[in-house]
N, C-alpha and C positions, 0 to 999 in steps of 0.2 A: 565716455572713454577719456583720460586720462590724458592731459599733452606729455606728450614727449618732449617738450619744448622751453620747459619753465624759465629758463633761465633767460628768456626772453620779456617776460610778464615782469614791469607794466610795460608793454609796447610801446614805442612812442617813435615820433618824426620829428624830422629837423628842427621843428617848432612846438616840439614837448606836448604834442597833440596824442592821447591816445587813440586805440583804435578800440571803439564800444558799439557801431554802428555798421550792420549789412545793409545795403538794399540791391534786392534779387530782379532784376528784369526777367521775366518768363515767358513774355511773346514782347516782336516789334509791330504789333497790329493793332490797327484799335477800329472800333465801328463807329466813333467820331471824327471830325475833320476841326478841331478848334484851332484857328487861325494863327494863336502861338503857340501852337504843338505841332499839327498836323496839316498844314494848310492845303486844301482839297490842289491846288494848284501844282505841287510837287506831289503828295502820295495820291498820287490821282490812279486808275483802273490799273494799269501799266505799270507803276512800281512796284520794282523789285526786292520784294521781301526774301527776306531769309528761308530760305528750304531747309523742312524740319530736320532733316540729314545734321545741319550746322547747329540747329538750338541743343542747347545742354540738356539732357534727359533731367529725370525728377532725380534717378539714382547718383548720377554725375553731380548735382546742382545738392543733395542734402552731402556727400562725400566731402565736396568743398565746402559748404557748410560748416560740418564738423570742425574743419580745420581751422576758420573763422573765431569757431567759438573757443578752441582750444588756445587763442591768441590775444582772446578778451573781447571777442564782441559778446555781448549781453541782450542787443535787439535786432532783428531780421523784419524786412520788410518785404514782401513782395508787391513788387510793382508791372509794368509794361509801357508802352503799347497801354492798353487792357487785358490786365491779367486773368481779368473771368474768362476772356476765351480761351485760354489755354485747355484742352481738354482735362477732363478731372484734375483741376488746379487742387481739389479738397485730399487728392490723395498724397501730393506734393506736402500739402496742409499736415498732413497726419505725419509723415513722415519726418518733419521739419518738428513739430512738436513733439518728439520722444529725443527731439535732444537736450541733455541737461550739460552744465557749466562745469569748469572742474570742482567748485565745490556742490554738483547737484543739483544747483537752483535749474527751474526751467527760463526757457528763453521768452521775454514779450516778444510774439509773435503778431506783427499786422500786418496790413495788407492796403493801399489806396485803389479805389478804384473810381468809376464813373457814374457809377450808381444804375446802369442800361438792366446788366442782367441780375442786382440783388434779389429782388423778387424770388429768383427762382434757383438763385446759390447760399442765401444766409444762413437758411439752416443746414446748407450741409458743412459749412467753413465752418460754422460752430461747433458742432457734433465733431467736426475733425481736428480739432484745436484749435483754432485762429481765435488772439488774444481779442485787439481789435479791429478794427475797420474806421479807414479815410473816405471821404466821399468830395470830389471836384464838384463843385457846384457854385457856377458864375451868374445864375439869378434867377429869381423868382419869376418874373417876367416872362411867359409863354414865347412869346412871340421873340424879346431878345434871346432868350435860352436856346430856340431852335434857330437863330439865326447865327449864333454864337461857336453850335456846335457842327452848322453846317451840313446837317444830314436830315433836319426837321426833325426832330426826335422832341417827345412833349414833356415838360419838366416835371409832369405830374406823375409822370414813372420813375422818375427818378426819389421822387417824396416817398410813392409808395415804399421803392427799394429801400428808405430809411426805415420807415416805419416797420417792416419787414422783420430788417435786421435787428431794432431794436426787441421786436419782439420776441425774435430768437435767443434774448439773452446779453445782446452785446451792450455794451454799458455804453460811457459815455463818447457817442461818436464824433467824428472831429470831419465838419464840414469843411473844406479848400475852397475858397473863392481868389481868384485871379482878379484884381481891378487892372483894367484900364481907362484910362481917361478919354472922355468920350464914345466908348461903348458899352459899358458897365457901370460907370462908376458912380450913378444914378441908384444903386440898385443895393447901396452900402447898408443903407439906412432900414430900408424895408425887407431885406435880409437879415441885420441884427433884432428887428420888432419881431419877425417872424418866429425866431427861434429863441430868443428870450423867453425863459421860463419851461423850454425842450429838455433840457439835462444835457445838449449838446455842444462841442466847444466850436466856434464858428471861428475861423480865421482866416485874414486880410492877407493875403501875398501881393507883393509888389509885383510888377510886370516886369519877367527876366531877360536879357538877350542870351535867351539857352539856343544853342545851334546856331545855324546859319540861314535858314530858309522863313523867320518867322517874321523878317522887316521889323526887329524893334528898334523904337527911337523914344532916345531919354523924356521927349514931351511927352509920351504918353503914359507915364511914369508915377501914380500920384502916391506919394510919400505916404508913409505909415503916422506921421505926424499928424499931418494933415487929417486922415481919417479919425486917430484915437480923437481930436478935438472937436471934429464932427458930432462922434457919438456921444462922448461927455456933456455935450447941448441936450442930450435928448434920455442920457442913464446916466444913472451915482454906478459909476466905477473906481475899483480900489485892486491896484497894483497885485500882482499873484506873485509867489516864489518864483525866479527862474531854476529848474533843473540843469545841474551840469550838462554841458552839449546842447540844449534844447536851443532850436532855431528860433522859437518864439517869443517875442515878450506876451505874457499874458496877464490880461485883468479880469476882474471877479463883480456879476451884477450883486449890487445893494439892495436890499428892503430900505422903502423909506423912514427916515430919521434912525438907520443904522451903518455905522463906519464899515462894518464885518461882511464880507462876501457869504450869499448864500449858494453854495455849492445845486443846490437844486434848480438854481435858475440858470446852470450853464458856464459859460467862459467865452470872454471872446480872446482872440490873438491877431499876433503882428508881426509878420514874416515879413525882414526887412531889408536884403539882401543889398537894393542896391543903394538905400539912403544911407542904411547903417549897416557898413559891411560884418561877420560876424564868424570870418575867416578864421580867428586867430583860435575859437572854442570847437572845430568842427571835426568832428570825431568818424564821419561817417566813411567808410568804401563803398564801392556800387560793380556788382556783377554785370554785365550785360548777358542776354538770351541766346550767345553764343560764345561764353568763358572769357570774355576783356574785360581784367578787373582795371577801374576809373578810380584816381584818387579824389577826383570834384569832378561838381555837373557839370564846370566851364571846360573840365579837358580837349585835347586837341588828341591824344591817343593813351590807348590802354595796354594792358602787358596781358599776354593770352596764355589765360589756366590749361584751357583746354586742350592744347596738344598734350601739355603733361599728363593729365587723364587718361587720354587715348594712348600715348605710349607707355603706360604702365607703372609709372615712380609710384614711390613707397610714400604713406603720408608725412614722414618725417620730412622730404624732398617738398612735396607740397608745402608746409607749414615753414619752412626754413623759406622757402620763394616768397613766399605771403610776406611773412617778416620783412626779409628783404627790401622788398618794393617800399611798405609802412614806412619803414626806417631810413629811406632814403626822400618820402617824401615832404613839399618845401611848395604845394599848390594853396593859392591864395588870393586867386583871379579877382573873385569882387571887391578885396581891400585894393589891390594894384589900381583894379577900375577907378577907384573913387581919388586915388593919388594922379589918372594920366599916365598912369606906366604900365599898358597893356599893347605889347607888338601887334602887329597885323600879319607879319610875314616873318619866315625864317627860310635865311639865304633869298629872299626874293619870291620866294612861294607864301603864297596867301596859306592864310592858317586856317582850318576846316573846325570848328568847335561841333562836338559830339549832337543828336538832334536829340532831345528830350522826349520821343517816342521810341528812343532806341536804350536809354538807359533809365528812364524813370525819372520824373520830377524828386 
């Protein structure tokens, strides 16, 4: 469908940021407890998740969607929580993939997940369109990985779920490893051996203060610096292109006595969020699994689609409110961080930052 809107395109915020990036939260639940997401402590038996009444249907969530794309996003992510449980997330999938750009292109379509239930969804995400697939995975380590994730869950289902997926067709997957220091970050090294030579791109995220419930503290923090020089001891890596928006710096493994990445042996990456902030490139919006569209992770509150939905506006109203919000925004939380110029309170009220099981890493 056509925007009605053009004269809007290229979108852009206060900081000449365009908007090229969704990501769709589709449940706030997850069947892990990892201690900077979920910490069993707060979503413990007792917590109050959202009643399906409030989460956005699949036909509400591809509606906005469209308007999305009709404004220039060009990638949608579905995330969660854990977005495999959403019941028939694959139909969402299908649905989300019959839509094309205004000049026609389709949309890359992926998805992060935990990797619990691939096994037993990769082939139908694929069959249903899903471009690729992200996989969280904080270590090889049996015994750290179930104590990581906090529910005993064995890593080697998680491997499975890769191989799975691969097998189903999906190309090059992109592992998510979270370092912290002194629980992981032992685990750098024998995670890059491991998948060296996989076809897969494994990449390093700094530990984020997302939310409020996760206890981060800057020491446990280990620099993406520090890591790339780590692995340089031990691979010939050689610098990759970065992609416009792309949160990552990536490097490419070498064959010996060759300068030239070999694309078959993978990629690693370096999500650096808070050594090097990377605020000023960041293109992305974020749905939550009940319509509060979030201009960044670090927000403190969202602006809610979903009424407009439920009382009936015409998509032209939708897509003008989108715009809106875009065009007014001016979030840039982890450069402020690294300056010292992040409140704690406004008017005297402490500030609530959004929890990363609620909108999606």
């Amino acid at each position: 469908m056509p925007s009605t809107l053009q004269p809007f395109l290229p979108l852009l915020d206060t900081l000449n940021r365009p908007l090229h990036d969704l990501r769709i939260s589709v449940t706030d639940r997850c069947n892990f407890r990892c201690a900077y997401c979920m910490p069993k402590a707060v979503f413990g038996k007792d917590y109050p998740y959202l009643p399906h009444s409030a989460l956005l249907s699949f036909e509400e969530i591809t509606r906005l969607a469209r308007q999305f794309v009709a404004l220039g996003v060009r990638k949608i992510r579905l995330t969660g929580g854990e977005p495999l449980l959403r019941k028939n997330i694959e139909r969402l999938v299908e649905q989300l993939a019959m839509l094309r750009t205004p000049d026609g292109h389709p949309l890359d379509l992926a998805l992060t997940t935990n990797g619990s239930l691939l096994t037993q969804k990769a082939r139908a995400l694929k069959d249903a369109g899903l471009t690729r697939i992200t996989v969280s995975l904080d270590s090889l380590d049996d015994a750290t990985f179930r104590r990581m994730n906090d529910m005993d869950f064995p890593v080697h289902s998680v491997l499975e779920g890769i191989a799975t997926a691969q097998s189903a067709g999906f190309g090059r997957i992109k592992i998510n490893m979270v370092v912290q220091r002194g629980v992981n970050d032992h685990e750098v090294l024998p995670m890059a051996r491991y998948f060296h030579g996989h076809n897969v791109a494994l990449r390093f995220i700094e530990y984020m203060d997302v939310g409020s419930t996760n206890g981060w503290q800057a020491k446990q923090v280990v620099p993406s610096e520090q890591l790339l020089a780590q692995l340089q001891q031990h691979f010939h890596l050689t610098e990759l292109p970065r992609q416009s928006g792309e949160t990552a710096t990536r490097w490419g493994y070498c064959r010996t006595n060759s300068t030239g990445a070999d694309p078959s042996l993978g990629e690693l990456g370096f999500i650096s969020s808070v050594s090097q902030a990377f605020c000023r490139s960041c293109t992305r919006a974020r749905l939550s699994t009940e319509g509060q569209l979030y201009l960044c992770l670090f927000a403190h509150q969202g602006h809610d689609l979903r009424s407009l939905l439920r009382n009936g506006v015409d998509d032209t109203t939708l897509q003008t409110r989108i715009a809106t919000i875009w065009q007014q925004r001016q979030d840039r939380y982890s450069e402020l961080r690294s300056l010292g110029q992040i409140p704690n309170t406004v008017v005297d009220q402490p500030l609530r930052r959004i929890e990363m099981s609620y909108i999606g890493g």
